[in-house]
C-alpha positions in Angstrom: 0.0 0.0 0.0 2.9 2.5 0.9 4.7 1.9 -2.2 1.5 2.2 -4.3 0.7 5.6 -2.5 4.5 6.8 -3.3 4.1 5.8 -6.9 1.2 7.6 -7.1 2.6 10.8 -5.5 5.5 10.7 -8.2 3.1 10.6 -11.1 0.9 13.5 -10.2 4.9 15.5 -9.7 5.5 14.3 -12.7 2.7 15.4 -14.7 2.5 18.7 -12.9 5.9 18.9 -14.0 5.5 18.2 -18.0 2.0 19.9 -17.5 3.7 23.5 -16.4 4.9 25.3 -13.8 5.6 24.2 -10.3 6.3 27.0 -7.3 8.5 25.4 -4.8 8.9 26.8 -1.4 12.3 29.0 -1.5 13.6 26.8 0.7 13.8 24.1 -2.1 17.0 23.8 -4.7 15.3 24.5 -7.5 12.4 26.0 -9.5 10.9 24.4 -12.7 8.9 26.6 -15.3 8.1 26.1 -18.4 7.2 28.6 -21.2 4.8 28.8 -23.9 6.6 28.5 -27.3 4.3 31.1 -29.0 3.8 33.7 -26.0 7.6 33.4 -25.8 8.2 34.3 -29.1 5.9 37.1 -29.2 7.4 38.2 -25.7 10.5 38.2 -28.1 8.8 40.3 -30.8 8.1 43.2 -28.3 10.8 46.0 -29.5 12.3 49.0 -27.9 13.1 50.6 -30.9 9.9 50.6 -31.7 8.2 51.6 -28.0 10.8 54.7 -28.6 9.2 55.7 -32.4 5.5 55.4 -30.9 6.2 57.9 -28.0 8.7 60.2 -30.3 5.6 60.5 -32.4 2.7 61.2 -30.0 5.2 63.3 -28.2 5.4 64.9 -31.7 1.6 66.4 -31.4 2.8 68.7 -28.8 0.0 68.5 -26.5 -2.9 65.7 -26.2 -4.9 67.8 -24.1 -8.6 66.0 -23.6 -9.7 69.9 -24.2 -7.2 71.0 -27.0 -8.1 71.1 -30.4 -9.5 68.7 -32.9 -8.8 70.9 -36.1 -5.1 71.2 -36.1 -3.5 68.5 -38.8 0.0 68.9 -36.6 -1.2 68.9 -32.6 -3.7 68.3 -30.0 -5.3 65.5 -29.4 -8.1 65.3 -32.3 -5.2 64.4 -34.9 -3.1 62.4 -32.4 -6.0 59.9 -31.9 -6.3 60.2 -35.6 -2.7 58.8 -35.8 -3.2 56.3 -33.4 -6.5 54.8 -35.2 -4.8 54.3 -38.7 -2.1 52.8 -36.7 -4.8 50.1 -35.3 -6.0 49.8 -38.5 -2.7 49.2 -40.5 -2.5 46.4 -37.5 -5.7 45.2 -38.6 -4.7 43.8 -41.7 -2.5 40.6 -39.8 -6.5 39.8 -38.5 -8.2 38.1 -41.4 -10.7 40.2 -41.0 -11.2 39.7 -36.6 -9.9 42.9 -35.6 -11.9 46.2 -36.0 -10.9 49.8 -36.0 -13.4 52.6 -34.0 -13.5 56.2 -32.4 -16.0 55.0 -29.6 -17.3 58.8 -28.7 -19.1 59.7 -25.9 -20.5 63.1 -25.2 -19.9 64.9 -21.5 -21.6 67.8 -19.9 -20.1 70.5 -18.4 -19.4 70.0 -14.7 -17.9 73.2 -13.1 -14.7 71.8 -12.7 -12.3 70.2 -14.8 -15.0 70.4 -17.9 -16.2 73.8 -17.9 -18.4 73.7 -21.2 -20.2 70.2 -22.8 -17.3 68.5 -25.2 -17.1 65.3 -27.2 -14.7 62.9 -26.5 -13.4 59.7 -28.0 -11.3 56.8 -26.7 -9.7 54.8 -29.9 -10.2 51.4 -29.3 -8.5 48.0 -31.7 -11.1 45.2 -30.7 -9.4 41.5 -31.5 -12.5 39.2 -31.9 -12.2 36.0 -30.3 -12.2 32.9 -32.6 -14.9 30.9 -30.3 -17.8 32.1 -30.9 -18.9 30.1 -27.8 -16.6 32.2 -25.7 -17.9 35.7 -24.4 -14.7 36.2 -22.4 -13.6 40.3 -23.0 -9.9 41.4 -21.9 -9.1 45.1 -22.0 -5.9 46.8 -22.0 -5.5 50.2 -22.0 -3.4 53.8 -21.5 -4.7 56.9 -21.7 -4.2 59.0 -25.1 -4.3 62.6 -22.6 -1.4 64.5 -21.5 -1.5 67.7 -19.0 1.0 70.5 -17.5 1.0 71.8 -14.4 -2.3 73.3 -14.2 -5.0 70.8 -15.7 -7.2 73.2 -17.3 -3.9 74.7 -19.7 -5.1 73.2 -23.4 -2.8 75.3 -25.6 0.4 74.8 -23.9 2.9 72.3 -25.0 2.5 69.2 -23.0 4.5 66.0 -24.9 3.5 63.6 -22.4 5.9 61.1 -23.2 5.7 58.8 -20.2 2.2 60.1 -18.9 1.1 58.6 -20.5 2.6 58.1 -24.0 4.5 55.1 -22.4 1.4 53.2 -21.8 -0.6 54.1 -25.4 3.0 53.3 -27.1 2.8 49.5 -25.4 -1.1 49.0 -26.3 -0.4 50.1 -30.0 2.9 47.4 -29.7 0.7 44.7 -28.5 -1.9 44.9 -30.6 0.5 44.6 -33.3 1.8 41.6 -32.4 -1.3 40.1 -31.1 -3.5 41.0 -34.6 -2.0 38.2 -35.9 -2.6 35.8 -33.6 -6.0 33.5 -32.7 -7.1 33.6 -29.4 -10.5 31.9 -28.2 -11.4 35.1 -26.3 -11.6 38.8 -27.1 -9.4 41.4 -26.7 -9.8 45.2 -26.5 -7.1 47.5 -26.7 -7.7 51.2 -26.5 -6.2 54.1 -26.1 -9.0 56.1 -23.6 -8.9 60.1 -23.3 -10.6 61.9 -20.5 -7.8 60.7 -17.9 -6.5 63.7 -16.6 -10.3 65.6 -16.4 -11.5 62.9 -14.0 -11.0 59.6 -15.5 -13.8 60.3 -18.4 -13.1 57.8 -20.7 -12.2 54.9 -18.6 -15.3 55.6 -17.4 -17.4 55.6 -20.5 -16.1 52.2 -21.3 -16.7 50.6 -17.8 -20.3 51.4 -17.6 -20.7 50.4 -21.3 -19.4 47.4 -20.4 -21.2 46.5 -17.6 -24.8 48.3 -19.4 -24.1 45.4 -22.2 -23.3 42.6 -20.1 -19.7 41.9 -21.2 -18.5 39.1 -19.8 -15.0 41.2 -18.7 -12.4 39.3 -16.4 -9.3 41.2 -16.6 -9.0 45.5 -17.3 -5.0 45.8 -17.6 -4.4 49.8 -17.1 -0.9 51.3 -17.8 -0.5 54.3 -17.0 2.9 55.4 -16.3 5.3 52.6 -17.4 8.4 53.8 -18.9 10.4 55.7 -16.1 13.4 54.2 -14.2 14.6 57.1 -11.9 13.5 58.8 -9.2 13.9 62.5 -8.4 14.8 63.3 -4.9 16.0 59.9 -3.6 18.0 59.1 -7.2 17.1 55.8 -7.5 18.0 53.7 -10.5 15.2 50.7 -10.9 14.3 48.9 -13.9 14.1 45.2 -12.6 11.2 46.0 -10.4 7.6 47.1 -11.4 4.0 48.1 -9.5 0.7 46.3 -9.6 -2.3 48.1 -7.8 -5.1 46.4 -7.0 -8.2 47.2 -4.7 -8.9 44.4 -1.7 -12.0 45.0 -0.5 -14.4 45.2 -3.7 -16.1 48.9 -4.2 -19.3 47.3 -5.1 -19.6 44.4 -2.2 -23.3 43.7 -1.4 -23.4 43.2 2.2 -23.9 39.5 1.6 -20.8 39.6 0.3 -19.3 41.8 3.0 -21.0 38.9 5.4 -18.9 36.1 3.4 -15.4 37.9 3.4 -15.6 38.6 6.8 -16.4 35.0 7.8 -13.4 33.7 5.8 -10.8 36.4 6.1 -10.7 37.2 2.3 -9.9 40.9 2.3 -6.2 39.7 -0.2 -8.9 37.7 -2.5 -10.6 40.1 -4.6 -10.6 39.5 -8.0 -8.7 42.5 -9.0 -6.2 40.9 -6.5 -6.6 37.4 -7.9 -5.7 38.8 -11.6 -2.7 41.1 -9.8 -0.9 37.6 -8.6 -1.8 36.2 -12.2 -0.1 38.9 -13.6 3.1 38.5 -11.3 3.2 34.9 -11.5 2.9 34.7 -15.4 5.0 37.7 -15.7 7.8 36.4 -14.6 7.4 33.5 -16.1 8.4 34.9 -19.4 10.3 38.5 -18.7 13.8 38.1 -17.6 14.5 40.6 -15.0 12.0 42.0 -13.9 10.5 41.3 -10.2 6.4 42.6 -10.0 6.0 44.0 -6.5 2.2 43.9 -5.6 1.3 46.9 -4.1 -2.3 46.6 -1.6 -4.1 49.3 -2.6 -6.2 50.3 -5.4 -3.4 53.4 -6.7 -1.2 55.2 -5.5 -1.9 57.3 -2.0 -4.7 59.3 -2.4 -4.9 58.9 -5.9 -6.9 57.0 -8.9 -6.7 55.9 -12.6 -8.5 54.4 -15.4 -8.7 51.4 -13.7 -10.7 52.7 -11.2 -13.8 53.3 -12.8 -14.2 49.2 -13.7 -13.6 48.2 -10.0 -16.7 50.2 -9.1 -18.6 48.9 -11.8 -17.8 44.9 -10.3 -15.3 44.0 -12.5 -11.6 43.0 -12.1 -9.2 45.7 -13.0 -5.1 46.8 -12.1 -2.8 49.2 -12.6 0.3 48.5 -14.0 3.0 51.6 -13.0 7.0 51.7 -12.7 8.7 51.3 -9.5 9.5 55.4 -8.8 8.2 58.1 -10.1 9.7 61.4 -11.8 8.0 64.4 -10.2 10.3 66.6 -12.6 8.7 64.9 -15.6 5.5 64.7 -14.1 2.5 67.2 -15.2 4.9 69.7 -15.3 5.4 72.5 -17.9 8.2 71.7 -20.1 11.1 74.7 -19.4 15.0 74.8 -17.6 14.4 76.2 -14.1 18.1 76.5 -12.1 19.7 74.4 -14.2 17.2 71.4 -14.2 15.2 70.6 -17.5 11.4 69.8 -16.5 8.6 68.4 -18.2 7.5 64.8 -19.6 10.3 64.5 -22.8 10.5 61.1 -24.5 14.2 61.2 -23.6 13.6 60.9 -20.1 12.0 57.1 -21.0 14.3 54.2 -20.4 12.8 52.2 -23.0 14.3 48.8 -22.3 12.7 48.7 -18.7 9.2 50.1 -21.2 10.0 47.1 -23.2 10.3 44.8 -20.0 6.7 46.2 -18.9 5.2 45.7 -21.8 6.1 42.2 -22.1 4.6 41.6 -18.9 1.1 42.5 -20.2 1.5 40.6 -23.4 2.3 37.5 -21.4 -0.8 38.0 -18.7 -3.0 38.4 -21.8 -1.9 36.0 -24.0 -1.7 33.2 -20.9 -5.7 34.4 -20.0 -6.8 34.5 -23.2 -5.9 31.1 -24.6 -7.1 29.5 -20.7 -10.2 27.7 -20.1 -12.8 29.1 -18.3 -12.4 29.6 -14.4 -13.8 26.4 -12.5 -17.6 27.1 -10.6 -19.0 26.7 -7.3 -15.4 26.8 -5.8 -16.3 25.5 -2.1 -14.6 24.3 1.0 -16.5 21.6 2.8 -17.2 22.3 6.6 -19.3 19.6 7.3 -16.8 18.2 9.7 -14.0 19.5 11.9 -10.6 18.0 10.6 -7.4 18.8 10.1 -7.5 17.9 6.3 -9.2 20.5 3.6 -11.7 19.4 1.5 -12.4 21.4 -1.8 -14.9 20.8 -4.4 -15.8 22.4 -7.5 -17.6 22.3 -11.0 -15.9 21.9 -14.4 -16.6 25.7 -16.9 -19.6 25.0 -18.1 -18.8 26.8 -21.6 -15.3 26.9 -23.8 -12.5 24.4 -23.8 -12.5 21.3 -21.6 -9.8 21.9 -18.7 -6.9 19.1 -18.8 -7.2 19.5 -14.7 -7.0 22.2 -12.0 -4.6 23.7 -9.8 -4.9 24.1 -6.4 -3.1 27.2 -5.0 -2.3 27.1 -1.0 -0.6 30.2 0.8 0.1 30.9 4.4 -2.1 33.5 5.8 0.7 36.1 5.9 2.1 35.6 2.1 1.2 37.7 -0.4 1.5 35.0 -3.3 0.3 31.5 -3.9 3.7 29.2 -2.8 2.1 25.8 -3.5 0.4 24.4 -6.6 -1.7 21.0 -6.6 -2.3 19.7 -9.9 -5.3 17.4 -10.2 -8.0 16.0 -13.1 -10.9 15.3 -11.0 -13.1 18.2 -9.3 -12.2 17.8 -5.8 -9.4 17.6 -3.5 -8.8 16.3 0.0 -5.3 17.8 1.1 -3.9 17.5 4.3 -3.0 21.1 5.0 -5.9 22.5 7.7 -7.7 25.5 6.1 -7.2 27.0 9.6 -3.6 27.9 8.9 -3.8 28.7 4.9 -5.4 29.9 2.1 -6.8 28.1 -1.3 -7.9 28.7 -4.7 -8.7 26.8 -7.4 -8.0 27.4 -11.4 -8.7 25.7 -14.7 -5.3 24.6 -16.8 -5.6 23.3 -20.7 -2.5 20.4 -21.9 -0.4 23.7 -22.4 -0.6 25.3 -19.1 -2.4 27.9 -19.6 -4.3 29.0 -16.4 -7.5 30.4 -15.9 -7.5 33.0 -13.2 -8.1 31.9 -9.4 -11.0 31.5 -7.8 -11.2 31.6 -3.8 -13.9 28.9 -2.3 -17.1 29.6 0.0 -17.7 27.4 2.8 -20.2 24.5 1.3 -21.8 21.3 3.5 
C-alpha cells in the first residue's frame, strides 16, 4: 500500500511537471517553469526601438490635451488619436478580418470643474474578436491618449507627455500589433482612452458600457505610467522592479458579500487581486529581470486611474505603474528652471525597462486569453472539523475542456500563492488544515495555460 501511494505521488509530480509550472517553497533547490513557445516568441517580438518611435511621435503632437483642439492637422489630441486609429487599422490587416478599428465617442456635460463647457470625447479602441464564438470572455488593456501640465485646465500649452502617459498608449499600440495576428479563443480590446487627466472620463465611458451590455470582462489591464526608471529626490535607478495596484476590499460588495469575506478572512482575494498575482506569476514566467511588486491598494496614496472606474462597476481591473516616479517629468510645464530641465520628454524614458513592462502585459493576456474558463461553485467543505481541507468544485460549463485544476495554498501572511496541486478530477482532499492557509482553485488546458483563481465559499 505505501509503495502504491508513493508511486502515485511521483506521477501527479511528474505530470504537474510536463504539464507546467511548479512553485516550490524557496527553501527548495530548485524552480521548474516552463514557457509557452508562441507567448515566448511574441514576448520576443516586443521592441524597444519601436516603444521609442510610438512615443517620439505622440510626443510629436505637442500637447494631447482631452480639451485641445480637434482641427489642427500637426497637434492636439483630435489628430493624435487620428494617428493612433490608422495605426490600429494598419495592424488590422494581420487579423483576417477579426480585428476592427473605431473612435467610440461619448459626449460629456459641463461639470464646473475640470470640464467647464459640454465637449465630445473619444477613446480609440482595436477590438481583437475571439475565434470561439462560444466564448464571451472580454480582456481590456489600455493607457490613456491625454497629457496635461502643471495646471490641468492649460489646453494650448505644450504638453509631450511622453511617459504620462505616451508610455502606456505606445505598449497598447505594440501589443496589438503583435497580437492582430494571432487566434485567441477570447476577445481582446485595446484602447487608447482620453478623459484621464479631467476625472477619469473615458475609462469611465467604457466601464459602464461594459457592464450596461453585459460583457462578460475578467481582466481591465491599465498602464498608466510605465516607462520611467529614476527617481527625483531619492535618485534611485530601478528597472528590474515594477508596480501592480489592485483594490482588496471590492467597491461594489453587497453586504452578503461583505458577510462572506468577513467569515473567511478574504480581504487579499478580490478578483482584482486574484488577476494582480496572475499577472506576477505569469510575468515572470516569461520577462527576464523583472521582479512585479504587488502593491495593496487600489493606486497610489490618495490617488486614482482608469482602472478605477471598472472596479466600481464589479469588475476586475489593475494598474500597472513603474517602480519610482519622476516628479520633474510629471504634469509639469516643459522649461529649464536653475539648471534642471522639466517636463514629460521622451528622452527621459528608459525604454528597455518600457519594453520589459510591456512584455509583462503581453504575457498575462496571451496566458488568459488562450485558458479555459475559471472552474464554478469553488467551495470548502465544513461539514466536519478536521485537520484535512476538503475542496470541491464544477468543471466551466462553456469553452475548452480543462486538462485539470490547480490548487493554490498560501500561508495567511504571504502575499503569493507558494504551492500548486495539480489534479484532473473536481475535488481535493489535502492535508493542510484550512485553519492555517489559504486556497484557490484554477482551470489549466495540456499547455498550461491557467484560468484565473477562484477563492472557495464554505459549502456542506
Amino acid at each position: 500500500m505505501t509503495l502504491k501511494l508513493n508511486l502515485t505521488r511521483l506521477l501527479a509530480l511528474l505530470t504537474i511537471a510536463s504539464l507546467y509550472f511548479t512553485t516550490i517553497p524557496a527553501t527548495s533547490a530548485q524552480t521548474i517553469v516552463r514557457q509557452d513557445d508562441e507567448i515566448k516568441k511574441m514576448v520576443d517580438e516586443i521592441s524597444a526601438a519601436n516603444l521609442e518611435a510610438l512615443v517620439r511621435k505622440l510626443a510629436s503632437f505637442e500637447t494631447r490635451h482631452s480639451l485641445s483642439t480637434i482641427k489642427d492637422k500637426k497637434k492636439g489630441v483630435g489628430t493624435a488619436r487620428e494617428w493612433v486609429k490608422s495605426e490600429f487599422e494598419k495592424y488590422a490587416k494581420a487579423s483576417g478580418d477579426r480585428m476592427t478599428v473605431e473612435l467610440d465617442k461619448y459626449q460629456v456635460k459641463a461639470n464646473g470643474q475640470r470640464i467647464p463647457e459640454d465637449v465630445e470625447l473619444a477613446n480609440v479602441m482595436a477590438t481583437l474578436k475571439g475565434t470561439d464564438p462560444n466564448d464571451d470572455r472580454v480582456l481590456i488593456i489600455s493607457g490613456h491618449m491625454d497629457s496635461r501640465n502643471t495646471d490641468v485646465m492649460d489646453a494650448k500649452g505644450k504638453a509631450p507627455g511622453a511617459n504620462d502617459d505616451g508610455s502606456g498608449v505606445a505598449a497598447v499600440m505594440e501589443l496589438a500589433r503583435i497580437m492582430a495576428s494571432r487566434q485567441f479563443p477570447a476577445t481582446i480590446v485595446f484602447v487608447a482612452v482620453t478623459g484621464e487627466e479631467q476625472g477619469l472620463l473615458g475609462a469611465r465611458h467604457l466601464a459602464e458600457k461594459a457592464k450596461a451590455q453585459n460583457w462578460n470582462l475578467i481582466a481591465m489591464l491599465n498602464n498608466d505610467m510605465i516607462g520611467n526608471s529614476f527617481s527625483n529626490e531619492t535618485e534611485l535607478r530601478n528597472n528590474m522592479q515594477v508596480r501592480i495596484f489592485s483594490e482588496g476590499i471590492p467597491a461594489v460588495e453587497t453586504e452578503e458579500q461583505a458577510r462572506m469575506r468577513r467569515s473567511t478572512n478574504r480581504e487579499n482575494d478580490s478578483e482584482s487581486r486574484q488577476l494582480a498575482r496572475y499577472m506576477k506569476e505569469t510575468g515572470e514566467r516569461y520577462v527576464d529581470q523583472l521582479e512585479v511588486k504587488l502593491v495593496y491598494r487600489n493606486d497610489r496614496f490618495l490617488r486614482g486611474g482608469d482602472h478605477t472606474p471598472f472596479s466600481q462597476n464589479g469588475f476586475a481591473a489593475i494598474r500597472v505603474c513603474e517602480m519610482n516616479e519622476n516628479y520633474n517629468h510629471q504634469h509639469q510645464d516643459v522649461r529649464v528652471e536653475n539648471g534642471v530641465q522639466y517636463g514629460d520628454l521622451p528622452e527621459f524614458i528608459d525604454y528597455e525597462y518600457m519594453r520589459k513592462n510591456a512584455a509583462l502585459n503581453l504575457a498575462s493576456l496571451a496566458n488568459l486569453a488562450w485558458a479555459p474558463y475559471a472552474p464554478t461553485n469553488v467551495g470548502v467543505n465544513i461539514k466536519n472539523l478536521t485537520n484535512k481541507t476538503d475542496l470541491q468544485w464544477e468543471a466551466p460549463a462553456k469553452g475548452k475542456k480543462p486538462a485539470g485544476y490547480y490548487v493554490l495554498m498560501r500561508e495567511t501572511s504571504s502575499p503569493v500563492w507558494e504551492k500548486k496541486f495539480f489534479v484532473k478530477d473536481t475535488k481535493v482532499a489535502l492535508p493542510y488544515s484550512k485553519d492555517n492557509y489559504f486556497f484557490a482553485v484554477q482551470s489549466v488546458d495540456a499547455e498550461g495555460h491557467e484560468s484565473l483563481a477562484v477563492f472557495p465559499v464554505p459549502v456542506r
